[in-house]
C-alpha positions in Angstrom: 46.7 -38.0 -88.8 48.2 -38.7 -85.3 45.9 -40.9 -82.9 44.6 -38.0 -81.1 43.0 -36.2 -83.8 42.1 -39.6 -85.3 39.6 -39.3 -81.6 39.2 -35.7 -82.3 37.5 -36.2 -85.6 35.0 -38.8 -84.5 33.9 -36.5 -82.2 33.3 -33.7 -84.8 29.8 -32.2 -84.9 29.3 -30.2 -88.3 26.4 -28.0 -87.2 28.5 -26.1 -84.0 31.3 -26.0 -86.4 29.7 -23.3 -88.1 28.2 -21.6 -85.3 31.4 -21.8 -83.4 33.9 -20.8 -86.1 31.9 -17.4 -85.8 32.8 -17.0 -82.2 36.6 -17.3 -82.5 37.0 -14.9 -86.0 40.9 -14.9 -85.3 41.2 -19.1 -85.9 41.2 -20.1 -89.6 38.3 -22.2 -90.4 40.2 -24.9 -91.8 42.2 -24.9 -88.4 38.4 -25.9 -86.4 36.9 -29.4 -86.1 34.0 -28.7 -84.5 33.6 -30.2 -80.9 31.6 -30.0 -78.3 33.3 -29.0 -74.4 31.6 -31.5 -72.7 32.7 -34.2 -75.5 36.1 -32.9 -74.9 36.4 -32.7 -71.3 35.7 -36.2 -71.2 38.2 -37.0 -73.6 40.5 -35.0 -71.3 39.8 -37.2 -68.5 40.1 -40.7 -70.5 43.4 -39.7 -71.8 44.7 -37.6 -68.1 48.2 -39.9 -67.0 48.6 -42.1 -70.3 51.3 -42.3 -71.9 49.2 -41.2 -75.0 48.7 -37.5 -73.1 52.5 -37.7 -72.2 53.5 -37.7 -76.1 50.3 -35.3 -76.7 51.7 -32.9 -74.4 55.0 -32.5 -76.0 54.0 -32.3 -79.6 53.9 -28.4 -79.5 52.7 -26.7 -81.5 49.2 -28.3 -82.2 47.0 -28.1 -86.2 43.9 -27.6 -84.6 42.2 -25.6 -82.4 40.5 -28.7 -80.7 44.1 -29.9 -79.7 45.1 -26.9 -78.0 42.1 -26.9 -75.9 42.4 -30.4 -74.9 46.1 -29.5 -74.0 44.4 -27.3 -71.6 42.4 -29.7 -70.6 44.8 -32.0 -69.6 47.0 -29.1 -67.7 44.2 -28.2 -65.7 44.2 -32.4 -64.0 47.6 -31.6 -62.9 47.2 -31.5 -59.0 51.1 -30.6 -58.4 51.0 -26.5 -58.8 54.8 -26.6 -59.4 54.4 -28.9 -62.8 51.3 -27.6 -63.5 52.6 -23.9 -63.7 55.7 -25.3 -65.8 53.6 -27.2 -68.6 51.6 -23.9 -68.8 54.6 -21.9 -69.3 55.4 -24.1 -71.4 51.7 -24.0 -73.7 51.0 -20.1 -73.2 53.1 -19.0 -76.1 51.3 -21.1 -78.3 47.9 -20.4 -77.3 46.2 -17.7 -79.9 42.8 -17.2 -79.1 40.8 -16.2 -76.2 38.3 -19.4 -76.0 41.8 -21.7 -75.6 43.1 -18.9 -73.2 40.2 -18.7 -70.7 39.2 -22.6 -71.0 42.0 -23.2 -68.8 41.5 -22.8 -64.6 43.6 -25.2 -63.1 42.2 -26.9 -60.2 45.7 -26.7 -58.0 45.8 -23.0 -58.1 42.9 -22.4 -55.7 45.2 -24.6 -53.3 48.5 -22.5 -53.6 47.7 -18.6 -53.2 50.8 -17.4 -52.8 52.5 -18.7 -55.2 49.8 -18.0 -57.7 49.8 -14.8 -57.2 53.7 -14.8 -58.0 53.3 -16.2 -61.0 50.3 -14.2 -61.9 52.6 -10.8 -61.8 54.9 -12.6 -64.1 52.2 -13.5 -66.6 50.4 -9.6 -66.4 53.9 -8.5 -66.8 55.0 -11.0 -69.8 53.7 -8.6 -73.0 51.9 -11.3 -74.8 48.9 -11.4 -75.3 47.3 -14.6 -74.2 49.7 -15.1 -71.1 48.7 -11.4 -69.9 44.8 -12.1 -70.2 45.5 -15.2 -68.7 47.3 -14.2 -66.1 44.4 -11.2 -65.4 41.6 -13.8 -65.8 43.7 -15.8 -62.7 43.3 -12.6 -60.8 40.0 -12.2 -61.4 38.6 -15.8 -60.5 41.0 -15.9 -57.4 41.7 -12.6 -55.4 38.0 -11.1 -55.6 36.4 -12.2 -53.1 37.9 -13.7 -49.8 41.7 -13.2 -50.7 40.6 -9.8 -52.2 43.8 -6.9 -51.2 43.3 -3.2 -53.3 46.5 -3.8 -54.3 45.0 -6.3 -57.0 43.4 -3.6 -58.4 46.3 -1.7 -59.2 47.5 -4.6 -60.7 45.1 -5.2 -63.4 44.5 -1.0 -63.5 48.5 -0.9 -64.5 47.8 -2.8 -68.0 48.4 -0.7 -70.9 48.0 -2.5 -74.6 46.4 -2.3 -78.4 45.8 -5.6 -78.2 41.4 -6.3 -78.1 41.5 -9.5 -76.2 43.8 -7.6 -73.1 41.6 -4.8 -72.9 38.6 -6.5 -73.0 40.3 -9.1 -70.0 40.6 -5.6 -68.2 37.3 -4.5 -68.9 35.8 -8.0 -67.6 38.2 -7.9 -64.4 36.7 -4.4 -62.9 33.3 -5.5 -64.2 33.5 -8.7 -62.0 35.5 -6.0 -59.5 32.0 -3.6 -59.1 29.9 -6.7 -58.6 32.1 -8.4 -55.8 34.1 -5.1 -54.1 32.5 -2.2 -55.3 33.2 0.4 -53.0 37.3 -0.3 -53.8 36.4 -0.9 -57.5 34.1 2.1 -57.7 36.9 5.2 -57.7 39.1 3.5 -60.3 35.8 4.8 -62.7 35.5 7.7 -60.7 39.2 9.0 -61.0 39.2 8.2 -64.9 42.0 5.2 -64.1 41.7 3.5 -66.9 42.2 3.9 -70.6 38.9 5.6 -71.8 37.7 2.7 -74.2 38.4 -0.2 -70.9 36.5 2.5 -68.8 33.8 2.9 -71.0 33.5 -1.2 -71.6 33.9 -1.8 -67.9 30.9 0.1 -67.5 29.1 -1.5 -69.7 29.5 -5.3 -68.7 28.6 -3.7 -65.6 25.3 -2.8 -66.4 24.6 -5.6 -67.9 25.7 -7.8 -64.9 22.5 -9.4 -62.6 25.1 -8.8 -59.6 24.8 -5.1 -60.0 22.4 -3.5 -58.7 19.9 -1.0 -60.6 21.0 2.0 -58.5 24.3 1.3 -59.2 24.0 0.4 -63.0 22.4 3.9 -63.2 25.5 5.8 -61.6 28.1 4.1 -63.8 25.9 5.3 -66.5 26.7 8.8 -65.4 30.5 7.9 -65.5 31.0 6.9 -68.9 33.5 9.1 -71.1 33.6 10.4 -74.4 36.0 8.5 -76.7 38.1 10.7 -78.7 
């Protein structure tokens, strides 16, 4: 056992082990410690610039599924965009589940728009998985409200896959869209843009959203299409 799951394990809570194996089906059990966030967001910060996060950070790929999230952890203290984008380039093909995927929000990307959104056209674009829902959730937290262009829209509209975790990513982004910029997210429902089962789920994370509000919830119900 390496000295960072050595820490991991004394951190281990049995009792949201089994409620949170349940939450992340695609993870094999024996792959789960059991952890808290909070407990390991400050582990994040004891370890952030040791040379014990240095030798962490390269010893890809990870057992557990509590080392991948500290891993992202750690990325997200990394206040120079052009490393921080590199080490998650670096990490995204290794991530493999959606709690690791959307854990991660970097605080430097707030600061560097521009080339963020770069970047976030290459991840949409990549094909996997995890990098595309990542790269949608990026889209979503960032260029909705005061950055917000149409043209955003298109982007996230444009994603075509089998893959669950990517359509439901889609399905969150024009949910979160309605709520912040309705009247440009409003005719990608309207027009049938989207694939009918990230329509139909858009829809309904709408309606169930407190930023909605009731006259709207009770149009989108009037929008929702019959999957074949």
């Amino acid at each position: 056992m390496t000295p960072v799951q050595q820490r991991l394990f004394a951190l281990q809570d049995p009792d949201y082990r089994a409620f949170h194996c349940t939450l992340i089906p695609n993870v094999p059990v024996d792959k789960i410690i059991g952890i808290r966030t909070p407990a390991l967001r400050s582990l994040a910060r004891e370890l952030s610039g040791t040379h014990e996060a240095e030798l962490f950070l390269d010893a890809l790929p990870h057992e557990y599924y509590e080392e991948n999230n500290l891993h992202g952890f750690l990325l997200c203290r990394i206040r120079d965009y052009g490393k921080c984008v590199e080490e998650i380039d670096r990490f995204l093909p290794f991530v493999d589940n959606w709690a690791t995927c959307d854990s991660m929000s970097p605080s430097c990307f707030g600061r560097n728009p521009e080339a963020l959104e770069a970047d976030i056209r290459r991840w949409i674009a990549s094909g996997q998985t995890f990098t595309v829902r990542f790269g949608l959730r990026c889209l979503m937290n960032h260029f909705l409200e005061e950055r917000f262009h149409p043209k955003y829209l298109d982007w996230a509209a444009s994603v075509r896959s089998e893959e669950y975790y990517v359509n439901m990513m889609v399905a969150w982004f024009f949910a979160t869209a309605l709520a912040k910029q309705y009247d440009a997210a409003l005719p990608y429902l309207e027009n049938r843009t989207l694939t009918p089962w990230v329509h139909n789920k858009t829809i309904q994370k709408a309606r169930e959203s407190y930023r909605i509000t009731p006259e709207q919830k009770e149009y989108l119900k009037t929008l929702k299409t019959p999957l074949r």
